[in-house]
C-alpha positions as protocol buffer text, in pm:
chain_id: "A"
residue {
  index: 1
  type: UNK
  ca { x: 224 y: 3730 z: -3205 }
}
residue {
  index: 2
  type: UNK
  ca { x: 501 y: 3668 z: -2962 }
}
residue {
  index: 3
  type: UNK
  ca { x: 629 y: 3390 z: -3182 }
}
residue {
  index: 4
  type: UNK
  ca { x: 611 y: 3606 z: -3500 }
}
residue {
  index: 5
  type: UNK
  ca { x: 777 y: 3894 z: -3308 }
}
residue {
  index: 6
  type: UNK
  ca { x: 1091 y: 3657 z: -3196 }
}
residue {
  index: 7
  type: UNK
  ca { x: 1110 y: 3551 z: -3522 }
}
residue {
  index: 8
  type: UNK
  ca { x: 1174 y: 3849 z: -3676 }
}
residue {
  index: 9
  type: UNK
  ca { x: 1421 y: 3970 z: -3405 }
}
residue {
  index: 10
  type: UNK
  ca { x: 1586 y: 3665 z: -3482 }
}
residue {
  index: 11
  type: UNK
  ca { x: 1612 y: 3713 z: -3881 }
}
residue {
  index: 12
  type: UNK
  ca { x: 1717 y: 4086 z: -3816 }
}
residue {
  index: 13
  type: UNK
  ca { x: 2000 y: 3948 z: -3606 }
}
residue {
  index: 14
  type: UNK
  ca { x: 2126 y: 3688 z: -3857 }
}
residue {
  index: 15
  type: UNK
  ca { x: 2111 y: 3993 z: -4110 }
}
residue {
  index: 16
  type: UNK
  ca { x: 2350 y: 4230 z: -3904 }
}
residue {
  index: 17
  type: UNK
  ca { x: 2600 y: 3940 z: -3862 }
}
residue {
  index: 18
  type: UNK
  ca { x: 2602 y: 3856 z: -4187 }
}
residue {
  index: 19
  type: UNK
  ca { x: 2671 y: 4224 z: -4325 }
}
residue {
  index: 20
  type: UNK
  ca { x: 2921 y: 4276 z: -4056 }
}
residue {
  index: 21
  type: UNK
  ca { x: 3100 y: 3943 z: -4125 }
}
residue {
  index: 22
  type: UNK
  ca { x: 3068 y: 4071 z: -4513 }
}
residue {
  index: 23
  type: UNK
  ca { x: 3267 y: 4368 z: -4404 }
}
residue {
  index: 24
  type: UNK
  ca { x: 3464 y: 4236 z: -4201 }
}
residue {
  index: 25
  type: UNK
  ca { x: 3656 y: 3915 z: -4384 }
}
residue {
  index: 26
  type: UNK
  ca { x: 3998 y: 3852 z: -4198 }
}
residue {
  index: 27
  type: UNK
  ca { x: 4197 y: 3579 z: -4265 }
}
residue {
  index: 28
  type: UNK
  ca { x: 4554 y: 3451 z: -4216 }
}
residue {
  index: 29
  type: UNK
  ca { x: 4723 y: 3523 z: -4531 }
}
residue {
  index: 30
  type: UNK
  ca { x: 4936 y: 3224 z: -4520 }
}
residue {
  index: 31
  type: UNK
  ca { x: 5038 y: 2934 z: -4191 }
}
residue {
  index: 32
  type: UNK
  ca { x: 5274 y: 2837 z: -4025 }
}
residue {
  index: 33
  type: UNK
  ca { x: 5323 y: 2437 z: -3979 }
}
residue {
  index: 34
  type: UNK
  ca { x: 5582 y: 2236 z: -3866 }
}
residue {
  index: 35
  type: UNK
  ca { x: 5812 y: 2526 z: -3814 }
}
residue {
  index: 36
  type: UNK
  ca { x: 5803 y: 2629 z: -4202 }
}
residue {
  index: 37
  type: UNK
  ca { x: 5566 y: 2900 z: -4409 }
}
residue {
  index: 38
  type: UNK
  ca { x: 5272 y: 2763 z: -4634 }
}
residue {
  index: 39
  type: UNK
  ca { x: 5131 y: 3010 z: -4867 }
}
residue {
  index: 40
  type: UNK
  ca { x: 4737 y: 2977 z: -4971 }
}
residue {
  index: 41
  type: UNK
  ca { x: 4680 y: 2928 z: -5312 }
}
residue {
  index: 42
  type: UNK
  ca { x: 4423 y: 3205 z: -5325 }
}
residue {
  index: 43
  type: UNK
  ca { x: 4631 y: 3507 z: -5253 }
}
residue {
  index: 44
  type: UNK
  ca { x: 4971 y: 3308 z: -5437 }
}
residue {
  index: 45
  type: UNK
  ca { x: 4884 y: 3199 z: -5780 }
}
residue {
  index: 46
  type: UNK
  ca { x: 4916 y: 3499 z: -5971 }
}
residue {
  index: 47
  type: UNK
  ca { x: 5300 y: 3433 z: -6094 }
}
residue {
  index: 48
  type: UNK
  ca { x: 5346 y: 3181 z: -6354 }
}
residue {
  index: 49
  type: UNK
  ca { x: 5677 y: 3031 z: -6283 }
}
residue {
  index: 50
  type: UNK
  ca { x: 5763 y: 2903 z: -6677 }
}
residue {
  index: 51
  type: UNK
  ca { x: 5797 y: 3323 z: -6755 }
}
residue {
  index: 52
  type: UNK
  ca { x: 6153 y: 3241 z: -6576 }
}
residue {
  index: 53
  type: UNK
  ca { x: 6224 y: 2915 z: -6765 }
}
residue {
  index: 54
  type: UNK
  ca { x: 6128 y: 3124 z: -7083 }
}
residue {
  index: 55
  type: UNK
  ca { x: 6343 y: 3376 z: -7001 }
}
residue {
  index: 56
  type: UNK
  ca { x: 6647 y: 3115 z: -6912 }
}
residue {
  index: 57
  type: UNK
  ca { x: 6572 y: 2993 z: -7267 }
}
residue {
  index: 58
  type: UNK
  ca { x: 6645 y: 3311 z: -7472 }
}
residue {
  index: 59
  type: UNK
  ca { x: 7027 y: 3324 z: -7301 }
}
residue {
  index: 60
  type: UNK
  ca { x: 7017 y: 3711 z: -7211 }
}
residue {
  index: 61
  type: UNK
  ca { x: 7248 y: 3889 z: -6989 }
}
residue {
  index: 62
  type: UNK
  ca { x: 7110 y: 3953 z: -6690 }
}
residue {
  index: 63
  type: UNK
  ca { x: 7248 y: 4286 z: -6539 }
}
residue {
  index: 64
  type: UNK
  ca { x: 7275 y: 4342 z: -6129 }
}
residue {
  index: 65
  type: UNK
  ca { x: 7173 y: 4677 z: -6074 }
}
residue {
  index: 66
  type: UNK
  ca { x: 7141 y: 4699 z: -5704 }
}
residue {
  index: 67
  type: UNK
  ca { x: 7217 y: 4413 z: -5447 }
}
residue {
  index: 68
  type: UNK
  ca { x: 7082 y: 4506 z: -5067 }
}
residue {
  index: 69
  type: UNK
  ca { x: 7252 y: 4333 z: -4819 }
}
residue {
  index: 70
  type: UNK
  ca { x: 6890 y: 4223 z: -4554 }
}
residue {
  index: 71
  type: UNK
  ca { x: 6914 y: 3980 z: -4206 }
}
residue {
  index: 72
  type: UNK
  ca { x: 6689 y: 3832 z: -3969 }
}
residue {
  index: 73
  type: UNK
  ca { x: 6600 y: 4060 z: -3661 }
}
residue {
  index: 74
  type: UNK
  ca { x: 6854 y: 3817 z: -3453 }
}
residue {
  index: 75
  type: UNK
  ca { x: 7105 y: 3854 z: -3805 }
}
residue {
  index: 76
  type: UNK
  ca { x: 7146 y: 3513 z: -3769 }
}
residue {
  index: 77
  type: UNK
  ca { x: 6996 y: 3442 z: -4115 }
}
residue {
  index: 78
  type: UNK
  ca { x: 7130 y: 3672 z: -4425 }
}
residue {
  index: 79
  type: UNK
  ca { x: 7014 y: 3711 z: -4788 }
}
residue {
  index: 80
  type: UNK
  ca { x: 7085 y: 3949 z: -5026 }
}
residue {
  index: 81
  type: UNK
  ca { x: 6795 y: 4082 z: -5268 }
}
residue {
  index: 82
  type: UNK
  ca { x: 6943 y: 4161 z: -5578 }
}
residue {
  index: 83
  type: UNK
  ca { x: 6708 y: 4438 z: -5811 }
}
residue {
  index: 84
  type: UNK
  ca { x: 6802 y: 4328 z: -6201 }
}
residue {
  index: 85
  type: UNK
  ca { x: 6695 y: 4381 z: -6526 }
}
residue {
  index: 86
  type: UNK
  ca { x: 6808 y: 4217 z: -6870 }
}
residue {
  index: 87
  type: UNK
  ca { x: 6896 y: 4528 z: -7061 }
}
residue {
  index: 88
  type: UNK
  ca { x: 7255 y: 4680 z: -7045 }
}
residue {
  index: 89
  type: UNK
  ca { x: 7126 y: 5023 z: -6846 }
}
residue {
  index: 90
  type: UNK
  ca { x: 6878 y: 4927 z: -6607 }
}
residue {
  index: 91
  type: UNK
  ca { x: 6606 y: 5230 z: -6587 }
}
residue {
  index: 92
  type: UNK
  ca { x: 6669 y: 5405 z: -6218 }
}
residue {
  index: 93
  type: UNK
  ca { x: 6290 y: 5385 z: -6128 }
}
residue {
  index: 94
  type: UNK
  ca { x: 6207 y: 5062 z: -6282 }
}
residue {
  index: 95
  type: UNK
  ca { x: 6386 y: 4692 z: -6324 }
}
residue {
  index: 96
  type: UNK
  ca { x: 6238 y: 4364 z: -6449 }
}
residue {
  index: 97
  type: UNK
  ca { x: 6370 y: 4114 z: -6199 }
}
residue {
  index: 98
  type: UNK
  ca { x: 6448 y: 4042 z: -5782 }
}
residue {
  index: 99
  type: UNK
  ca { x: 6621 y: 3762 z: -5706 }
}
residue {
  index: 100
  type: UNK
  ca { x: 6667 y: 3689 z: -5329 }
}
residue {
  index: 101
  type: UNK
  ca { x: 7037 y: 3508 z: -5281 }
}
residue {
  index: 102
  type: UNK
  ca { x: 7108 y: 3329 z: -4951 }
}
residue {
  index: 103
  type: UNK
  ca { x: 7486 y: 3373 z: -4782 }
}
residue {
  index: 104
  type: UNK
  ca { x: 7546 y: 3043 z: -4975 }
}
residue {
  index: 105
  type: UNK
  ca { x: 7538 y: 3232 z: -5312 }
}
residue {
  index: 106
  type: UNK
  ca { x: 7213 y: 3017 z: -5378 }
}
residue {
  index: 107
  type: UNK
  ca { x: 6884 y: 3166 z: -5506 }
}
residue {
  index: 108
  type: UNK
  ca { x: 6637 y: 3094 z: -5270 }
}
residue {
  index: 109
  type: UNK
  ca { x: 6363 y: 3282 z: -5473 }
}
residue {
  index: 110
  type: UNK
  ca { x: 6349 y: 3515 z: -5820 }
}
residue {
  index: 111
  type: UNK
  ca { x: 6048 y: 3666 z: -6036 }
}
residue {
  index: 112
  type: UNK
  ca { x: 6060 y: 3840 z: -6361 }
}
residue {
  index: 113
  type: UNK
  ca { x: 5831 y: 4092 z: -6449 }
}
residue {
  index: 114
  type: UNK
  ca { x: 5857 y: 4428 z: -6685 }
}
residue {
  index: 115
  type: UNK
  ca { x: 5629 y: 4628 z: -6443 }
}
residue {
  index: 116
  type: UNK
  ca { x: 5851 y: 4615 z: -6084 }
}
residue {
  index: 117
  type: UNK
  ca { x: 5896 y: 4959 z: -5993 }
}
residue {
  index: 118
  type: UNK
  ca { x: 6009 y: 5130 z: -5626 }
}
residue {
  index: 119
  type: UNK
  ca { x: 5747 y: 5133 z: -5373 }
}
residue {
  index: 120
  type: UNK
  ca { x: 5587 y: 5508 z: -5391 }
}
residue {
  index: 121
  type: UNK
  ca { x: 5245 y: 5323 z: -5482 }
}
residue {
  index: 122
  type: UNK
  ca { x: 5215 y: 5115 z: -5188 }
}
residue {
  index: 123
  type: UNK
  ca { x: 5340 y: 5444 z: -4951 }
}
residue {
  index: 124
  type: UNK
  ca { x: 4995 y: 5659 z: -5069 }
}
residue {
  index: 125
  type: UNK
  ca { x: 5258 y: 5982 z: -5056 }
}
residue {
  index: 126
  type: UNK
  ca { x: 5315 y: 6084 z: -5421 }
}
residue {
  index: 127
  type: UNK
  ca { x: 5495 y: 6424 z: -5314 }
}
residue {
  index: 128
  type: UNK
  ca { x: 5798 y: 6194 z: -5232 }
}
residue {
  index: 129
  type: UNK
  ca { x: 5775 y: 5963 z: -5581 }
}
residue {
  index: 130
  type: UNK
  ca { x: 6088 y: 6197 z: -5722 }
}
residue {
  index: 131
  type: UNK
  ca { x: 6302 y: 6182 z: -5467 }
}
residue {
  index: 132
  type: UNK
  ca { x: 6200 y: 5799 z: -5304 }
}
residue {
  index: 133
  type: UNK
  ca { x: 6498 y: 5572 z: -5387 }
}
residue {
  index: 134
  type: UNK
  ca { x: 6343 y: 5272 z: -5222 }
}
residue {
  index: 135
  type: UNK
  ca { x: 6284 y: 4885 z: -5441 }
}
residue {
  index: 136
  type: UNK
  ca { x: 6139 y: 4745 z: -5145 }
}
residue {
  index: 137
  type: UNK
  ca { x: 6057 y: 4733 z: -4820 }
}
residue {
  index: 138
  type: UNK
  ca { x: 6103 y: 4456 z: -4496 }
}
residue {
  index: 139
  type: UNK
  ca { x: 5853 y: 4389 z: -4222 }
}
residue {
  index: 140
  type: UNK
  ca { x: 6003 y: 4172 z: -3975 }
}
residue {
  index: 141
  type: UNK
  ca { x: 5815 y: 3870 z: -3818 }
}
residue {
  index: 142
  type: UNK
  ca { x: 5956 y: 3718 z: -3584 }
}
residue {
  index: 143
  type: UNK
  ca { x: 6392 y: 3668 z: -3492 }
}
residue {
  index: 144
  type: UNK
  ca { x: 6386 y: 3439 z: -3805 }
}
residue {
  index: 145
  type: UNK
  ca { x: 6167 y: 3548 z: -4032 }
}
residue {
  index: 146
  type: UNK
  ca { x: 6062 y: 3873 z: -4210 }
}
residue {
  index: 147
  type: UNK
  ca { x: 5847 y: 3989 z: -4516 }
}
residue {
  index: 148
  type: UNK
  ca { x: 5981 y: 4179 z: -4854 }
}
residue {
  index: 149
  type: UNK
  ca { x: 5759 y: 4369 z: -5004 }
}
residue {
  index: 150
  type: UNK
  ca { x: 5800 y: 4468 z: -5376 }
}
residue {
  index: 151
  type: UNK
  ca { x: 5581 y: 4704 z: -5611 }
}
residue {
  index: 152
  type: UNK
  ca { x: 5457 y: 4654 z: -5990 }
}
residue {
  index: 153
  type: UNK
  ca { x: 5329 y: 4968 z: -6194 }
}
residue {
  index: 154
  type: UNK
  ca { x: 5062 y: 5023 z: -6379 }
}
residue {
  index: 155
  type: UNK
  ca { x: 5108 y: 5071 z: -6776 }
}
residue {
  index: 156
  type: UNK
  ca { x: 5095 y: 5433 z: -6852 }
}
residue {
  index: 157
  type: UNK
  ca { x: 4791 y: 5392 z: -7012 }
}
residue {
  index: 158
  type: UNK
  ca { x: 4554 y: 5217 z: -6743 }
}
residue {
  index: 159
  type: UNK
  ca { x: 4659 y: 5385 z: -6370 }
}
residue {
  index: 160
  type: UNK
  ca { x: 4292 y: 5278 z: -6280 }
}
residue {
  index: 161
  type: UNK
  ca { x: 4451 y: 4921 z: -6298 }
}
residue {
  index: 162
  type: UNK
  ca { x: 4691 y: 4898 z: -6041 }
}
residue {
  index: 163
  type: UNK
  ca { x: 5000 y: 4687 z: -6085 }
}
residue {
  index: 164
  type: UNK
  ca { x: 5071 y: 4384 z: -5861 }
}
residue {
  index: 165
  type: UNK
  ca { x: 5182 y: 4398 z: -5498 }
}
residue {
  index: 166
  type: UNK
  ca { x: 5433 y: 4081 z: -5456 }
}
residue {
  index: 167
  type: UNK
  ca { x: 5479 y: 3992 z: -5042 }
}
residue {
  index: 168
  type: UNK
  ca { x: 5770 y: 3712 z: -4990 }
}
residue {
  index: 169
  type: UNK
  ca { x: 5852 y: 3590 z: -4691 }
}
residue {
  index: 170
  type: UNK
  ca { x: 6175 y: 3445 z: -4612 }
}
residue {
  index: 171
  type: UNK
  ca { x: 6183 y: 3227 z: -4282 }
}
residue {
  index: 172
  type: UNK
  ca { x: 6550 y: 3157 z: -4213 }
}
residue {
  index: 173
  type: UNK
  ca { x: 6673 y: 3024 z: -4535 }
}
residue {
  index: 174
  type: UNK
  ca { x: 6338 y: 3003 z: -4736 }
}
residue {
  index: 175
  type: UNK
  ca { x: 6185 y: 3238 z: -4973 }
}
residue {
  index: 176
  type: UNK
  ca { x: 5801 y: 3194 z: -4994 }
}
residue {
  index: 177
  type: UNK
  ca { x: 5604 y: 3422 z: -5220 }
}
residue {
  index: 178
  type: UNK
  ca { x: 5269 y: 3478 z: -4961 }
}
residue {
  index: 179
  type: UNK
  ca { x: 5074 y: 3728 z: -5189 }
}
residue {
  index: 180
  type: UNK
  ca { x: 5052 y: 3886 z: -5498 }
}
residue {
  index: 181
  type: UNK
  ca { x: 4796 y: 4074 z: -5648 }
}
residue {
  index: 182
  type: UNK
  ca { x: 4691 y: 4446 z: -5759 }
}
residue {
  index: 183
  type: UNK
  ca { x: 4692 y: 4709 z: -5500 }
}
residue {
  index: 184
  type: UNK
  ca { x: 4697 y: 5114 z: -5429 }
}
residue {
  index: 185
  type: UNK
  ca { x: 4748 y: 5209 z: -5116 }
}
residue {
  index: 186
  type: UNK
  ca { x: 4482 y: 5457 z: -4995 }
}
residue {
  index: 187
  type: UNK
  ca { x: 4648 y: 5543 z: -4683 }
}
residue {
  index: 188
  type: UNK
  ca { x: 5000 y: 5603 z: -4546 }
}
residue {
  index: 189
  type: UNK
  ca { x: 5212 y: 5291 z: -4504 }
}
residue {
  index: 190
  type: UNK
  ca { x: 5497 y: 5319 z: -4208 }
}
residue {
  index: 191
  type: UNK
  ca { x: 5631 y: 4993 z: -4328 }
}
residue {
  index: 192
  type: UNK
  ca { x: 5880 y: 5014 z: -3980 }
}
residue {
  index: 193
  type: UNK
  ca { x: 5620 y: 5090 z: -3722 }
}
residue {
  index: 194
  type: UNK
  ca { x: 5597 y: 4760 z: -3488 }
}
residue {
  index: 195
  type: UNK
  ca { x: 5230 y: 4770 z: -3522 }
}
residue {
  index: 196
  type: UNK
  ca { x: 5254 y: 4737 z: -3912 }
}
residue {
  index: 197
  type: UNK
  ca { x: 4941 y: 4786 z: -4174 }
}
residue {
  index: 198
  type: UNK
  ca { x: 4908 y: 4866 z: -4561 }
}
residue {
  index: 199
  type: UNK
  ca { x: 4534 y: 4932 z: -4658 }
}
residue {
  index: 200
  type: UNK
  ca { x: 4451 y: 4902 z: -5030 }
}
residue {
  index: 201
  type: UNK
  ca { x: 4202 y: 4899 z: -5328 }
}
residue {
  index: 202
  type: UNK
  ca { x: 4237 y: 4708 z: -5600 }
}
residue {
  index: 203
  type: UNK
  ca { x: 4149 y: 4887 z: -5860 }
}
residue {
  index: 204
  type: UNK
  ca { x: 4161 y: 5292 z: -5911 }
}
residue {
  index: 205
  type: UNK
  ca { x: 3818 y: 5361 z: -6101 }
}
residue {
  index: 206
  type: UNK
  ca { x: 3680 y: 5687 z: -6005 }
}
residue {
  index: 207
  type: UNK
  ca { x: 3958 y: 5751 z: -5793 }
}
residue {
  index: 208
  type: UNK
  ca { x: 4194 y: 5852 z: -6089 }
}
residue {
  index: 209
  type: UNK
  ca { x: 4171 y: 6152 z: -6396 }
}
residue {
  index: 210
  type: UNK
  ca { x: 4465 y: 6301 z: -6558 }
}
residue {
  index: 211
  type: UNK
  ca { x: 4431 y: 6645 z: -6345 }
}
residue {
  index: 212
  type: UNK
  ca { x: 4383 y: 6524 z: -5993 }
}
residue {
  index: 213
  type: UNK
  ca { x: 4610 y: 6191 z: -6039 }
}
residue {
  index: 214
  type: UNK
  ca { x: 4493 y: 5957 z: -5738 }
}
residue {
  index: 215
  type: UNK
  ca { x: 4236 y: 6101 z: -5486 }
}
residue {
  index: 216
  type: UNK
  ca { x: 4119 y: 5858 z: -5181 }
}
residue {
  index: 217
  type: UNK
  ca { x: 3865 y: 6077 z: -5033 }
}
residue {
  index: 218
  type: UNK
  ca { x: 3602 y: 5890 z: -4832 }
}
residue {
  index: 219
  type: UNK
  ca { x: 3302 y: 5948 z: -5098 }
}
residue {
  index: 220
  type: UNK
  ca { x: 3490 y: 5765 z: -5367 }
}
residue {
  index: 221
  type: UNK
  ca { x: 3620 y: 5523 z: -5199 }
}
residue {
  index: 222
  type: UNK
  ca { x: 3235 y: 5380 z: -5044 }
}
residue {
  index: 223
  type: UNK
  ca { x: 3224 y: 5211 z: -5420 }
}
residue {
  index: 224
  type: UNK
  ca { x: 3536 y: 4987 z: -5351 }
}
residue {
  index: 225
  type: UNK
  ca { x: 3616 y: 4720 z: -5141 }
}
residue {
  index: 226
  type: UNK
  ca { x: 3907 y: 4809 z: -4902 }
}
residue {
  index: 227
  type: UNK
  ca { x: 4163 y: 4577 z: -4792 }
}
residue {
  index: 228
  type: UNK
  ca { x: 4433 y: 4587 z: -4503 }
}
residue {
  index: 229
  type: UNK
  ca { x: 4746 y: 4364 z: -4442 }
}
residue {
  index: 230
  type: UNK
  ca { x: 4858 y: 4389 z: -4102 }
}
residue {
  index: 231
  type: UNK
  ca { x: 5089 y: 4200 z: -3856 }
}
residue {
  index: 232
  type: UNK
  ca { x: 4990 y: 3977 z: -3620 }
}
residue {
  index: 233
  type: UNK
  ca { x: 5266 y: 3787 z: -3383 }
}
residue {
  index: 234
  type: UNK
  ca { x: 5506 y: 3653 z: -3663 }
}
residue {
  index: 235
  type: UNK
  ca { x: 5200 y: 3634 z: -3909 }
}
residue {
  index: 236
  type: UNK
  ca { x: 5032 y: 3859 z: -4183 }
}
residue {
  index: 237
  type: UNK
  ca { x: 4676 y: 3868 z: -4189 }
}
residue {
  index: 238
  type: UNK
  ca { x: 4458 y: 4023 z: -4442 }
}
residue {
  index: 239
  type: UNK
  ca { x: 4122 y: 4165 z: -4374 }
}
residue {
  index: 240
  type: UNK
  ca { x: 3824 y: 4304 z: -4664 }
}
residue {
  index: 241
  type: UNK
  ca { x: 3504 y: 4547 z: -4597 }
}
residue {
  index: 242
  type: UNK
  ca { x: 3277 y: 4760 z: -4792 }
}
């Protein structure tokens, strides 16, 4: 009886660890080896670089719509991260490429992408979408290194599908794209607060209808997975529950 008793104390056991563990998933979102950033291929593979070659190949004029001077927390490294499009009047909410230039004049990173809008999705405070004038926003790291953080939209038709969230992280003079993937943010983001944290679905059903818009109230979100970035030391970590 004794036997059968510690048995099932010990099942119960392995069953709370493993739900807590399943709500619970943390992991570094990318390393740091040999001085230099590695990204993991499971939160950067989204991009398909040969859209930019594509693009190369059709010979359009690419227009520079804003350019945003940005410097390590020592300012011993500076880039500029350029917000272009390829039409002759870029929209003022709305671009279709970055491009991250190092003091060199050399581009050290650049995406194309119709969807890259400013960041009022990833700030959860749509009173401000009007009047927010912001393409992006930087986390720093460490003295070297810091994080950009850009926003995709949604198409007009789907806001349950939430448009990409693109991460890159420049450590001295190299851009490295660390994540990209859909995301809402279901809380407010202080992307300046030293203790740093975006949490995120990623994807809107039942939190969406035309006469609410978005609505993160506890009792819809319980049906989606939740997800937090957060700083730790000079890394990002990412973290998943139920």
């Amino acid at each position: 009886m004794k036997a059968k008793l510690y048995l099932l104390l010990l099942l119960a056991s392995v069953g709370i660890q493993s739900c807590s563990e399943q709500k619970n998933d943390e992991a570094n979102l990318f390393e740091r080896i040999g001085g230099k950033v590695v990204a993991k291929a499971e939160y950067a593979t989204r991009h398909d670089p040969d859209v930019e070659r594509w693009i190369d190949s059709l010979g359009l004029k690419v227009t520079d719509y804003r350019a945003f001077p940005v410097s390590s927390a020592n300012n011993k490294y500076k880039c500029t991260v350029r917000i272009e499009g390829l039409q002759s009047n870029v929209k003022d909410d709305s671009f279709e490429q970055v491009s991250i230039v190092d003091a060199n004049g050399t581009t050290i990173y650049r995406q194309y992408d119709e969807m890259f809008g400013k960041m009022w999705l990833l700030m959860c405070d749509f009173s401000t979408v009007p009047q927010y004038d912001t393409y992006f926003e930087k986390v720093d790291l460490d003295d070297d290194s810091y994080a950009l953080f850009f926003s995709k939209w949604f198409y007009s038709c789907c806001p349950q599908d939430p448009g990409d969230m693109l991460i890159i992280v420049v450590n001295r003079n190299v851009a490295t794209m660390v994540y990209e993937g859909p995301a809402y943010a279901i809380s407010p983001t202080d992307f300046h607060s030293k203790d740093f944290s975006i949490e995120f679905v990623k994807d809107a059903r039942g939190l969406y209808n035309d006469d609410d818009g978005f609505v993160f109230t506890p009792e819809r979100l319980a049906w989606h997975t939740k997800y937090k970035i957060f700083k730790d030391g000079n890394i990002l970590k990412i973290q998943s529950w139920e």
